[in-house]
VOPAGU-2260 file (C-alpha; in pm, 1 decimal, decimal comma):
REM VOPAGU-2260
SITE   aa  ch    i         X         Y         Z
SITE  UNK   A    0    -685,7    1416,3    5028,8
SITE  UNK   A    1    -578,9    1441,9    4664,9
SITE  UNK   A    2    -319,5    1685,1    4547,4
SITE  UNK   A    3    -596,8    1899,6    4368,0
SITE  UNK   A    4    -773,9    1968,6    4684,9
SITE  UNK   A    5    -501,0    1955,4    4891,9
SITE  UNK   A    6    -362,4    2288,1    4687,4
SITE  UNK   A    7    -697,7    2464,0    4681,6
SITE  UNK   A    8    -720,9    2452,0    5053,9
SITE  UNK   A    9    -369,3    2593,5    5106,0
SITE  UNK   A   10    -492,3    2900,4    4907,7
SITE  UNK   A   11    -812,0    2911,5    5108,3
SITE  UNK   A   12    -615,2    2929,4    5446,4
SITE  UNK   A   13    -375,6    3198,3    5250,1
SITE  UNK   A   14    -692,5    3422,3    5180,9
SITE  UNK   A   15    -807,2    3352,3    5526,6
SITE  UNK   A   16    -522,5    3455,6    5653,1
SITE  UNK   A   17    -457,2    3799,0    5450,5
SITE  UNK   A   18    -808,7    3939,1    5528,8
SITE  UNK   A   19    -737,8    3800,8    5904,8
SITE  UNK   A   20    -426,8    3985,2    5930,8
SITE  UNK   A   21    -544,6    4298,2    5773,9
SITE  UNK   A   22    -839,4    4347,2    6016,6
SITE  UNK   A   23    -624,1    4282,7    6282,0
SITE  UNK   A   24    -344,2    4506,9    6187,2
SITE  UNK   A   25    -629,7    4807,9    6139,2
SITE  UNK   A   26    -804,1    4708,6    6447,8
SITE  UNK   A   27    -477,6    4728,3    6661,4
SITE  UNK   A   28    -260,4    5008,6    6465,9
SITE  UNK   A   29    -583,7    5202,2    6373,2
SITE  UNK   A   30    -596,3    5527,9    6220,3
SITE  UNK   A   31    -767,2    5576,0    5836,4
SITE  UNK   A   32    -457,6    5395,2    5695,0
SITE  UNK   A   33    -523,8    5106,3    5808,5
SITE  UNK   A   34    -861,9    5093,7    5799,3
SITE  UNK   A   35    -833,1    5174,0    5407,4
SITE  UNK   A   36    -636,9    4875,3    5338,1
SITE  UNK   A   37    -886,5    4634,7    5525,1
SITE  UNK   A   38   -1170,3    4756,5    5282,0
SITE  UNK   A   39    -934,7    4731,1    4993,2
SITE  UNK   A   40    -844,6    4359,1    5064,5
SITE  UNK   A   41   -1208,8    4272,3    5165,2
SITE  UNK   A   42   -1400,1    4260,5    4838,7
SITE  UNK   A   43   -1121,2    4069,4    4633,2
SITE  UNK   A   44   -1076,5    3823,3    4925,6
SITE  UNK   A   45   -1458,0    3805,9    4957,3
SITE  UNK   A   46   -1420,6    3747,8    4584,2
SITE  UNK   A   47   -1158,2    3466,2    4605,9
SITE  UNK   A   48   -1344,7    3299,8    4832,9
SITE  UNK   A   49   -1687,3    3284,2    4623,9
SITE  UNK   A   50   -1464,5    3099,9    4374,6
SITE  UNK   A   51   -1349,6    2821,4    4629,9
SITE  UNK   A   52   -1749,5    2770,8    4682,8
SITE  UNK   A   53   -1793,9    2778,6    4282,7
SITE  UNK   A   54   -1973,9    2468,8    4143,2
SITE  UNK   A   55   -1652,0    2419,9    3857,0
SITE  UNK   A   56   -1810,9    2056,4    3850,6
SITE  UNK   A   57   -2171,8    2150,4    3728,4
SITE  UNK   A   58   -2048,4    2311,8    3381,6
SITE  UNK   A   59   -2135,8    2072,4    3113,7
SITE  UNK   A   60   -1912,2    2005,0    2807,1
SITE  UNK   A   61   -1938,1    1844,0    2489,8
SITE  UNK   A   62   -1736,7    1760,9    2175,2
SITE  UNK   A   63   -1844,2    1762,4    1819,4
SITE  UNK   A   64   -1603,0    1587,3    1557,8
SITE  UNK   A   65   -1679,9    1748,1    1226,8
SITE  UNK   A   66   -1551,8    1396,8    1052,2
SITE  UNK   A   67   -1468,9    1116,7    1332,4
SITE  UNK   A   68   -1413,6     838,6    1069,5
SITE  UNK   A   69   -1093,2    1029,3     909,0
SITE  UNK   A   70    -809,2     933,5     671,6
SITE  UNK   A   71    -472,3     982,6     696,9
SITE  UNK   A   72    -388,7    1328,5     547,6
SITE  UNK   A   73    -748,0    1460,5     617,5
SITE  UNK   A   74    -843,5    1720,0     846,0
SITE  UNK   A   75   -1108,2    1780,6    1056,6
SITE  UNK   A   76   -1273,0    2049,3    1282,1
SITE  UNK   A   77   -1326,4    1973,0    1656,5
SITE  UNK   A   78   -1533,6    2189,0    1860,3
SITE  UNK   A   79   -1550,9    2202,8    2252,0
SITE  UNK   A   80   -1877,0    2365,5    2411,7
SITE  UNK   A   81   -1870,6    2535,4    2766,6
SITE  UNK   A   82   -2192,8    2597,6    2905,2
SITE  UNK   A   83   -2287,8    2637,0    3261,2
SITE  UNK   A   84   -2629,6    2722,3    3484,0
SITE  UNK   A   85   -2563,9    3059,7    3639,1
SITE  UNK   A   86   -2417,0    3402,7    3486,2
SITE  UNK   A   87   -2196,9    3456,6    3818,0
SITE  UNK   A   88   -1936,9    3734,1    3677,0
SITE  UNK   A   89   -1571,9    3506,1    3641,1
SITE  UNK   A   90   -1245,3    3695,6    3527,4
SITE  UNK   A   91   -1166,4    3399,8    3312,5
SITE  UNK   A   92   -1190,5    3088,1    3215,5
SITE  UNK   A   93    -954,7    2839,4    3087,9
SITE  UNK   A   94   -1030,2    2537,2    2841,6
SITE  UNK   A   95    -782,0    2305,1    2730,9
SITE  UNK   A   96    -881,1    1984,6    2559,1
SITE  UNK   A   97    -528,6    1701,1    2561,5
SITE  UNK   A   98    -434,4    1553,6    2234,6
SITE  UNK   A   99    -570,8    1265,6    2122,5
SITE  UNK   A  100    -275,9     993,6    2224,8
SITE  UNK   A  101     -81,8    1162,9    1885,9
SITE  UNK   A  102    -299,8     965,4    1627,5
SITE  UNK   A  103    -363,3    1333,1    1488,9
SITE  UNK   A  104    -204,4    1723,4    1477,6
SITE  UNK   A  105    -344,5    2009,4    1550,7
SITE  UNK   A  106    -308,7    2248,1    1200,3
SITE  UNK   A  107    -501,0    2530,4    1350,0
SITE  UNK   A  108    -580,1    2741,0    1659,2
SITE  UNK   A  109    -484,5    2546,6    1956,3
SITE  UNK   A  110    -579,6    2308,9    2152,3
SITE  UNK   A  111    -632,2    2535,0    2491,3
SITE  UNK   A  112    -795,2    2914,6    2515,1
SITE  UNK   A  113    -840,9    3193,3    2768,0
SITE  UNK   A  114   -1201,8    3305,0    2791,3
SITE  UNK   A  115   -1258,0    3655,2    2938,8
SITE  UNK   A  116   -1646,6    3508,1    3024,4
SITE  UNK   A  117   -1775,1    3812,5    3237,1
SITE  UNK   A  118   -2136,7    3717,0    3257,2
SITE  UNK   A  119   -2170,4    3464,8    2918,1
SITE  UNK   A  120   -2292,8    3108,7    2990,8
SITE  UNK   A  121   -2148,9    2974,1    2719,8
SITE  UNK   A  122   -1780,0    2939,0    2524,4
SITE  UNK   A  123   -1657,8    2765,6    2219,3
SITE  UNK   A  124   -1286,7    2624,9    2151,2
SITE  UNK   A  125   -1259,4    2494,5    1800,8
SITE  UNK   A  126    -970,8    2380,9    1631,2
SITE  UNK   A  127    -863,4    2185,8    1354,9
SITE  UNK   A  128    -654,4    1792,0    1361,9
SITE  UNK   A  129    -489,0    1633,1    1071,8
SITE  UNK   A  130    -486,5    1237,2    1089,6
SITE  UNK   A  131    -136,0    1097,2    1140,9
SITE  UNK   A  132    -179,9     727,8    1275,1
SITE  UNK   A  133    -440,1     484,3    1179,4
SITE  UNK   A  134    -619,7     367,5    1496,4
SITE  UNK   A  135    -916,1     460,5    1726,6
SITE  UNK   A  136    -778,1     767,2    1937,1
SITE  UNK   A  137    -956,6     855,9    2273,3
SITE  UNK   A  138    -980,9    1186,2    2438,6
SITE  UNK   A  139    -935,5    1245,7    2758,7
SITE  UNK   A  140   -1148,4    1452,5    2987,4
SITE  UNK   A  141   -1139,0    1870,8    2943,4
SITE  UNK   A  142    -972,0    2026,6    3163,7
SITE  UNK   A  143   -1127,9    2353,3    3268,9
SITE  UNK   A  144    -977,7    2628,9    3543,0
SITE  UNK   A  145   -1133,5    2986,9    3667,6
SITE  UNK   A  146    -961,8    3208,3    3879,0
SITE  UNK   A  147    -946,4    3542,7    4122,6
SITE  UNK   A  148    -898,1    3887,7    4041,1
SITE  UNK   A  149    -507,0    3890,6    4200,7
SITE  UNK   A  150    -434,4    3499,8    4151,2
SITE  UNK   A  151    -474,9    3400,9    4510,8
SITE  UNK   A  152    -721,2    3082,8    4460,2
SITE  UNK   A  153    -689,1    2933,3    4138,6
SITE  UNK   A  154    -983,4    2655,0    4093,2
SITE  UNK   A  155    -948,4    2356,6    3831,3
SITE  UNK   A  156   -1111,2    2074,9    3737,0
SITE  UNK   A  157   -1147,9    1792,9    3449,4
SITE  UNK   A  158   -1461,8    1703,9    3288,0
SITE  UNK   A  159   -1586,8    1413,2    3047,5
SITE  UNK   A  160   -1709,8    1578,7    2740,9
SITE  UNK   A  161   -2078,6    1465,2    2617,6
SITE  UNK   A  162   -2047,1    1330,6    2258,1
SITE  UNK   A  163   -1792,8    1183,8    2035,1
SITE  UNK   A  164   -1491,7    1050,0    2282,0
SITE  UNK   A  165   -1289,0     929,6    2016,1
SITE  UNK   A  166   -1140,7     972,5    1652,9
SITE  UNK   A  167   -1104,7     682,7    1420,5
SITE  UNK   A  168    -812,1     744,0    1135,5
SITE  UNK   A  169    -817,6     516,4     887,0
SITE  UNK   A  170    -531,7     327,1     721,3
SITE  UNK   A  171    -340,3     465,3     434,6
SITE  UNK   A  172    -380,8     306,7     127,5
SITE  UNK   A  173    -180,7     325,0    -191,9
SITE  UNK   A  174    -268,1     234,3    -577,8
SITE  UNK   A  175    -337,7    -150,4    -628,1
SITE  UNK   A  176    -412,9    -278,8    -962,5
SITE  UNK   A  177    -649,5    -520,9    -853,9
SITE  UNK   A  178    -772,8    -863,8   -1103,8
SITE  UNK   A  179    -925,8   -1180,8    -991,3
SITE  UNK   A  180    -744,9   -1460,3    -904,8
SITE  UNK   A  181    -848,2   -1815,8    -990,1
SITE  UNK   A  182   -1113,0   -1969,4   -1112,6
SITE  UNK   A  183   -1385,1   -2179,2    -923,6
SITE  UNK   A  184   -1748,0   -2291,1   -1084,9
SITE  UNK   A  185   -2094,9   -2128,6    -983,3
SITE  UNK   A  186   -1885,3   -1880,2    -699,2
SITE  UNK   A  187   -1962,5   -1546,2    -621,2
SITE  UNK   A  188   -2279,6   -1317,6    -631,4
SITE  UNK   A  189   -2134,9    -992,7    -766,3
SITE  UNK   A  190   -2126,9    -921,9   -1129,9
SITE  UNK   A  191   -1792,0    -719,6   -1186,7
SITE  UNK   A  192   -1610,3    -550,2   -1513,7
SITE  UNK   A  193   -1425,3    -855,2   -1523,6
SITE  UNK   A  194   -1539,7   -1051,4   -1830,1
SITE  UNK   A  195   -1765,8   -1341,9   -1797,6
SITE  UNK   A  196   -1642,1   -1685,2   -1910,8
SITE  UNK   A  197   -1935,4   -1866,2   -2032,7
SITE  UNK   A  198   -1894,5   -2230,4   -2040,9
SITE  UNK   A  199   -2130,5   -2384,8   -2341,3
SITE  UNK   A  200   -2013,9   -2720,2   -2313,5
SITE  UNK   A  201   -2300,8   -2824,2   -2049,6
SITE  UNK   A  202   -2643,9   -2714,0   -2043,1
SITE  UNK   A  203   -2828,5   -2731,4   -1740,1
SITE  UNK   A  204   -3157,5   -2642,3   -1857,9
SITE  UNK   A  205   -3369,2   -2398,8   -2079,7
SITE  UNK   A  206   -3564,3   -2095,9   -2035,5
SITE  UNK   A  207   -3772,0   -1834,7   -2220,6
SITE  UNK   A  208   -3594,7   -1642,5   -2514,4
SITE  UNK   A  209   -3437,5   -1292,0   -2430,7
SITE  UNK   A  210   -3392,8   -1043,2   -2697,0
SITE  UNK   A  211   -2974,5   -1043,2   -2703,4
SITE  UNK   A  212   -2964,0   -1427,3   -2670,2
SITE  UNK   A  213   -2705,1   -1571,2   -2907,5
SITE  UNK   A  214   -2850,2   -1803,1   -3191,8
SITE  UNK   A  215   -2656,9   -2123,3   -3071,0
SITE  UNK   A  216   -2802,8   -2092,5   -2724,2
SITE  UNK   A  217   -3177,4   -2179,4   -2881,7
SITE  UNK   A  218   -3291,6   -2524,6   -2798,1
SITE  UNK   A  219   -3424,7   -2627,6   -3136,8
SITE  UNK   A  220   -3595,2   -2923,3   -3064,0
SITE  UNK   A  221   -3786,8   -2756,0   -2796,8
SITE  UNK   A  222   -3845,4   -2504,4   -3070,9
SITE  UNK   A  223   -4014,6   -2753,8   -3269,0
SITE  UNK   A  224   -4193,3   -2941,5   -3039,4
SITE  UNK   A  225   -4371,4   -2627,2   -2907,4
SITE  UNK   A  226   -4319,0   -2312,9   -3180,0
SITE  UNK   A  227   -4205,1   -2118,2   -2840,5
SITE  UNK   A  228   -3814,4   -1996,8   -2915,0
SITE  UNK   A  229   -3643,2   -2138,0   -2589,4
SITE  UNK   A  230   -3272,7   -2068,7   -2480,1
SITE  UNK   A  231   -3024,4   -2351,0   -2313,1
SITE  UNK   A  232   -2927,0   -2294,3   -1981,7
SITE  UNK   A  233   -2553,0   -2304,0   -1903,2
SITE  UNK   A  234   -2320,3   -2325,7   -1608,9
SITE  UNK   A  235   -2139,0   -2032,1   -1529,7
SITE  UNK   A  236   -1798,8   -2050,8   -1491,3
SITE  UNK   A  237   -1625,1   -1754,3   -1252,6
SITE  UNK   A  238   -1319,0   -1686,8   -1195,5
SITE  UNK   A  239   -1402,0   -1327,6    -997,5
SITE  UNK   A  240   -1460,3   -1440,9    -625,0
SITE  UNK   A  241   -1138,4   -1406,7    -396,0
SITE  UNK   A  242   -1200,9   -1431,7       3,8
SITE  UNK   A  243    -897,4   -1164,5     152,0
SITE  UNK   A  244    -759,0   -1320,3     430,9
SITE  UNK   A  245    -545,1   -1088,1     649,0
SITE  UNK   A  246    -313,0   -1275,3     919,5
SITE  UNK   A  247    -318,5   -1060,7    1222,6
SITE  UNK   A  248     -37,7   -1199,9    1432,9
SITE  UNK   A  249     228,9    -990,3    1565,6
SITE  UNK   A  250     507,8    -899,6    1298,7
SITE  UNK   A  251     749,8    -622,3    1205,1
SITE  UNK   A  252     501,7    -535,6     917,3
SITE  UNK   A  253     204,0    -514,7    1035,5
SITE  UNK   A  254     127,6    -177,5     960,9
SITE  UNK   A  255     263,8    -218,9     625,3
SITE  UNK   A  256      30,4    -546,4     568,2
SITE  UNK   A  257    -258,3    -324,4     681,9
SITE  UNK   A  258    -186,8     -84,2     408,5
SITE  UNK   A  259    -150,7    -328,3     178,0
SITE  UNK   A  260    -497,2    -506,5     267,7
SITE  UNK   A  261    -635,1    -166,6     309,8
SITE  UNK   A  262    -589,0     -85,3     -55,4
SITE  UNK   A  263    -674,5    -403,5    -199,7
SITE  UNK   A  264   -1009,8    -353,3     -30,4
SITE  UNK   A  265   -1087,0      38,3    -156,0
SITE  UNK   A  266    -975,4     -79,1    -540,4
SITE  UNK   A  267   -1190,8    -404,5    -539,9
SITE  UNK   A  268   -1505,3    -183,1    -414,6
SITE  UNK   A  269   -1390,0      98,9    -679,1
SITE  UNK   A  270   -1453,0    -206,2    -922,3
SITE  UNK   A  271   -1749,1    -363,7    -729,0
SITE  UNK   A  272   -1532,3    -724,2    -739,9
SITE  UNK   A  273   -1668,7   -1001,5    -535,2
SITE  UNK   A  274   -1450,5   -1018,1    -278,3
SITE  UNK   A  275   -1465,9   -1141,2      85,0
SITE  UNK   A  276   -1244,5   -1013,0     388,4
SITE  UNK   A  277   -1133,8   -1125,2     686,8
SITE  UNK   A  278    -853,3   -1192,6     953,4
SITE  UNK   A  279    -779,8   -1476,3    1161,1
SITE  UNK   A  280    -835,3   -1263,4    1476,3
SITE  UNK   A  281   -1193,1   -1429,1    1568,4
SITE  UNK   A  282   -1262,5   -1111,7    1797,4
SITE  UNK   A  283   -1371,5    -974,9    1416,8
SITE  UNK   A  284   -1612,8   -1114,0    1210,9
SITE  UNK   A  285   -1585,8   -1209,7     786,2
SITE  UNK   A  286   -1713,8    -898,9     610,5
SITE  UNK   A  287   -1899,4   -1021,1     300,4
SITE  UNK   A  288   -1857,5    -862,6     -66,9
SITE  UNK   A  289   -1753,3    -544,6     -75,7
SITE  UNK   A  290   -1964,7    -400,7    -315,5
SITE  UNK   A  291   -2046,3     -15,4    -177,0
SITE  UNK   A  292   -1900,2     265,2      34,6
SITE  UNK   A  293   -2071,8     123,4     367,8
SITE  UNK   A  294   -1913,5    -235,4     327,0
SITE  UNK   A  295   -1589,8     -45,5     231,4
SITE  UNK   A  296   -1591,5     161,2     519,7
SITE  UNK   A  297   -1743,4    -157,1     773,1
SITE  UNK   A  298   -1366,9    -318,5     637,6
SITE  UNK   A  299   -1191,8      24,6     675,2
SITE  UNK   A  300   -1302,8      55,5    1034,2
SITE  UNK   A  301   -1166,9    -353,1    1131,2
SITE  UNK   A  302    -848,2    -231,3    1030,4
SITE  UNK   A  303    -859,1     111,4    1179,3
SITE  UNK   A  304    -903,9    -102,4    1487,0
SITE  UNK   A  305    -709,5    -411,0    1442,0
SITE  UNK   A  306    -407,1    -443,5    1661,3
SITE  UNK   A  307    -150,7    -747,1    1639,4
SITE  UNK   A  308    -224,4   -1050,0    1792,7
SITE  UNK   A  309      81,2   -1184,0    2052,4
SITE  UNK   A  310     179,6   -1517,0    2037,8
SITE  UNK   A  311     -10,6   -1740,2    2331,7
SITE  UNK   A  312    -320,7   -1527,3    2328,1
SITE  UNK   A  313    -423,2   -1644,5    1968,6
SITE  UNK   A  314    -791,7   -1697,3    1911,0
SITE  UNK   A  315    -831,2   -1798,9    1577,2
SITE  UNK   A  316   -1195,6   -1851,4    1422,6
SITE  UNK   A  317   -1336,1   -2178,9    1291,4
SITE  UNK   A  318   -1211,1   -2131,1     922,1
SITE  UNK   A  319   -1461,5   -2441,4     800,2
SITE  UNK   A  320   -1730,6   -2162,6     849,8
SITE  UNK   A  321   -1572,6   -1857,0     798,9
SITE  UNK   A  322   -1413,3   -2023,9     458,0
SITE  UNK   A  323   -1728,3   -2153,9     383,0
SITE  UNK   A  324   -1798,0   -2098,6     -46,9
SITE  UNK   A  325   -1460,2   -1906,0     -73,0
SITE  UNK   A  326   -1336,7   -1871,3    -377,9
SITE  UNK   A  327    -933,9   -1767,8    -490,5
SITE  UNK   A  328    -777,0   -1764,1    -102,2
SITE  UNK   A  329    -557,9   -1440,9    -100,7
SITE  UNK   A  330    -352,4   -1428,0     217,3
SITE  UNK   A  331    -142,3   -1150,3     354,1
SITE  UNK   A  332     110,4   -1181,2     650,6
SITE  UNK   A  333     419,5   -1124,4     747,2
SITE  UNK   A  334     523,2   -1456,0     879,0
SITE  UNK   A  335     312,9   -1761,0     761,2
SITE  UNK   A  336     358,0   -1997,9     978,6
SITE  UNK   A  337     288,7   -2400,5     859,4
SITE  UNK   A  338      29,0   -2428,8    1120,9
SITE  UNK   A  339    -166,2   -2121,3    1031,6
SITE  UNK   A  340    -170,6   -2196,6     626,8
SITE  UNK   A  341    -246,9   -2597,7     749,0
SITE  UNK   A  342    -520,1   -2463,4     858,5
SITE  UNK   A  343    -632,0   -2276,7     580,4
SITE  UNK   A  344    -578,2   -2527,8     352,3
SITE  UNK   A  345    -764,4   -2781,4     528,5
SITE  UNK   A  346   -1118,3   -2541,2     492,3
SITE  UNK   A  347   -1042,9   -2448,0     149,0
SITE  UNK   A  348   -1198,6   -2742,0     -10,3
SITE  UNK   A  349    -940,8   -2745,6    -277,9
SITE  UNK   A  350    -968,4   -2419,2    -392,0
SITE  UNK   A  351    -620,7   -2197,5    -517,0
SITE  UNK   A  352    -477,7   -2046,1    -197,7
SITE  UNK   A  353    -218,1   -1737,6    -281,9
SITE  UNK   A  354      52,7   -1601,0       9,1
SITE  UNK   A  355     144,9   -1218,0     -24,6
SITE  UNK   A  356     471,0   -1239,7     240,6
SITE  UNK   A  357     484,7    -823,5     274,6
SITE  UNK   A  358     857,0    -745,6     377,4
SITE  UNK   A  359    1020,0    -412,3     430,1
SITE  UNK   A  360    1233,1    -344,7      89,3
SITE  UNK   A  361    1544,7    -240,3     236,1
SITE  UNK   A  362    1568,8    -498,0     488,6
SITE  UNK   A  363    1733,1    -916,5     424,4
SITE  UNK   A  364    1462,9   -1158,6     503,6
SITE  UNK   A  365    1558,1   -1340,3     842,9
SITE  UNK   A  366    1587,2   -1666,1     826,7
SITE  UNK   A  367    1253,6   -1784,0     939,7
SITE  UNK   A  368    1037,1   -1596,7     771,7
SITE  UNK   A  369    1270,2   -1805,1     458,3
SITE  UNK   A  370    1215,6   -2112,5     608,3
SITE  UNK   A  371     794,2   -2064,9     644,5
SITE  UNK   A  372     825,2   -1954,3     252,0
SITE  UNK   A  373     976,6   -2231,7     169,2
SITE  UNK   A  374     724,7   -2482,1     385,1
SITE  UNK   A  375     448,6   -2290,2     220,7
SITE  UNK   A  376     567,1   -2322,5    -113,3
SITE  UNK   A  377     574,4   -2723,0     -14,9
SITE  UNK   A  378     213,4   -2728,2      65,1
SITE  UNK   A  379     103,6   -2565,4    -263,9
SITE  UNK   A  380      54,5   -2287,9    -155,0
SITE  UNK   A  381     191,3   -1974,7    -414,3
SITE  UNK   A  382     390,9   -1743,1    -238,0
SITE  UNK   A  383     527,0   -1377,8    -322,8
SITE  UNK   A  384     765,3   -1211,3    -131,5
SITE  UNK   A  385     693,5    -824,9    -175,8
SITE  UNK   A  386     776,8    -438,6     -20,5
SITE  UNK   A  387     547,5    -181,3     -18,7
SITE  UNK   A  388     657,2     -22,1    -318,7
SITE  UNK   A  389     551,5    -337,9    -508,9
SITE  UNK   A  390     191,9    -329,2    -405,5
SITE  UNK   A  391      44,7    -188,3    -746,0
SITE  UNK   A  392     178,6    -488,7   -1003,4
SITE  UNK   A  393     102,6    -763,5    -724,8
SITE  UNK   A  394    -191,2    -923,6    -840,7
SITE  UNK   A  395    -124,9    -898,4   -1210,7
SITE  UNK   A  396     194,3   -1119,9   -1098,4
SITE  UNK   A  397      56,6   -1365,8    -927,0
SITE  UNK   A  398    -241,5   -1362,2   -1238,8
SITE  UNK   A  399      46,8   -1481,1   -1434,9
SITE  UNK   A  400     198,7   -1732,1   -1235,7
């Protein structure tokens, strides 16, 4: 017998007991006294126990999330709905809906509300959260609770809300000035503000004029072999393609390094770059270029989710395919281990591969993560050692380098 029921029988044998004793205490000491308790007790214990017999379990509640994708900062408005199938008269009912595991606080009303229902079938409890802590937060089940007129049985019971179960906070991000990074032949799909480099040293072939063609593109000969103006064909050379590569496993800044690859990703789609993301967790798959707000917020919702991966339970994805046409190979960890960037390396079929070490500013580097710099540095790889308050300038730095 669980502890619930356990209680709720206790109070049944206590109202059994009061209207017991009363009838026998007017039966035995008699007189209109007496009697006049017994009828006074009758209809609230008659009362108490129509709400041990109440079907608690047959209301039906949902929750609507105004905004369930949410960013840090932002609010939204949750809204519980009570309704149930009969209009038997109840003093009260109370609805209180648990936190979400303190991803978000509550900024208005509260989270819990006495209902004088009388007769109504149906109550609302709204209130208002404010995202604290990137993440998918669950709710728990409602928790709902009538009562008697003088407290004797008190009836409770927790139900699974219909609709959204959970609220998914986004990381923060901060400002990120973000340029390409290397440069790589006939890469990328994406035309971005980034200028163009145009190299005219190689045609490949010709094709019909365009009005806005330059005069040295014309293929003369062409020209006068067939009085049609033709244009040469050249290779383009990119240097705007850059494949984001977020190492998942378990390090002191984590959250930082999601912050970081968080706002890389919202300024590259701000300037519809070609850029590719992904994380050596294989439990997530490569998003491709993140060109619009559904891409963005595809990317935005992998890290929402993304916890830390411990060492021994690594499953790391085939990075032959998921490196497959990369272009610049920008990394962010806390920890790059030799094996991991091997790895990398290996699939990158040559191409520039940059290592953003993200460190906490007013902490020394321990001596390992020093020692994996170093190794990096060894294999070619170009390492930066940054805090969060050098996120903006990053990229121009290692542009320069």
């Amino acid at each position: 017998m669980t502890r619930k029921r356990a209680s709720l029988t206790i109070q049944t044998l206590f109202v059994l007991i009061v209207l017991g004793g009363s009838y026998s205490f007017a039966m035995f000491q008699g007189g209109m006294g007496s009697w006049t308790i017994f009828y006074f007790i009758v209809p609230f214990s008659l009362y108490a126990l129509s709400i041990v017999l109440y079907p608690l379990k047959r209301m039906t509640v949902s929750r609507v999330i105004q905004h369930p994708l949410l960013g840090i900062g932002d609010t939204t408005t949750v809204t519980i709905r009570v309704n149930r199938t009969n209009r038997f008269p109840l003093l009260y009912l109370a609805v209180r809906e648990p936190q979400c595991a303190g991803g978000a606080s509550v900024t208005k009303q509260g989270t819990s509300k006495l209902f004088i229902i009388g007769f109504q079938k149906q109550v609302f409890l709204q209130y208002e959260l404010k995202g604290q802590q990137r993440g998918e937060h669950h709710f728990s089940p409602v928790q709902l609770e009538i009562a008697d007129f003088l407290g004797w049985i008190r009836k409770r019971e927790t139900i699974v809300a219909e609709g959204e179960s959970s609220l998914l906070i986004f990381p923060e991000t901060k400002a990120v000035q973000y340029v390409p990074i290397g440069s790589y032949h006939d890469k990328g799909t994406t035309r971005s503000p980034f200028s163009l480099i145009k190299e005219t040293t190689v045609a490949t072939g010709v094709r019909d004029y365009q009005p806005g063609d330059r005069m040295s593109w014309i293929h003369w000969k062409s020209f006068a072999r067939t009085q049609n103006l033709m244009t040469k064909e050249f290779e383009n050379k990119r240097g705007e393609h850059v494949t984001l590569l977020l190492d998942a496993k378990s390090s002191e800044t984590f959250e930082e390094q999601i912050r970081f690859a968080a706002s890389i990703l919202k300024e590259a789609a701000a300037r519809k770059a070609d850029l590719t993301f992904l994380t050596n967790d294989a439990d997530y798959a490569a998003i491709g270029t993140i060109a619009g707000e559904g891409q963005l917020r595809k990317a935005l919702t992998q890290l929402a989710r993304l916890q830390p991966m411990e060492e021994g339970r690594a499953k790391q994805p085939n990075y032959a395919v998921a490196l497959q046409g990369a272009g610049a190979i920008v990394i962010i960890s806390g920890n790059p281990d030799a094996l991991f960037l091997r790895a990398v390396l290996s699939a990158s079929r040559a191409q520039p591969v940059f290592c953003f070490v993200v460190r906490n500013g007013t902490e020394p580097i321990p001596n390992d993560v020093e020692q994996n710099v170093r190794a990096a540095k060894s294999l070619g790889v170009t390492v930066q050692v940054l805090s969060d308050n050098q996120f903006e300038r990053s990229f121009q730095e290692v542009a320069k380098a």
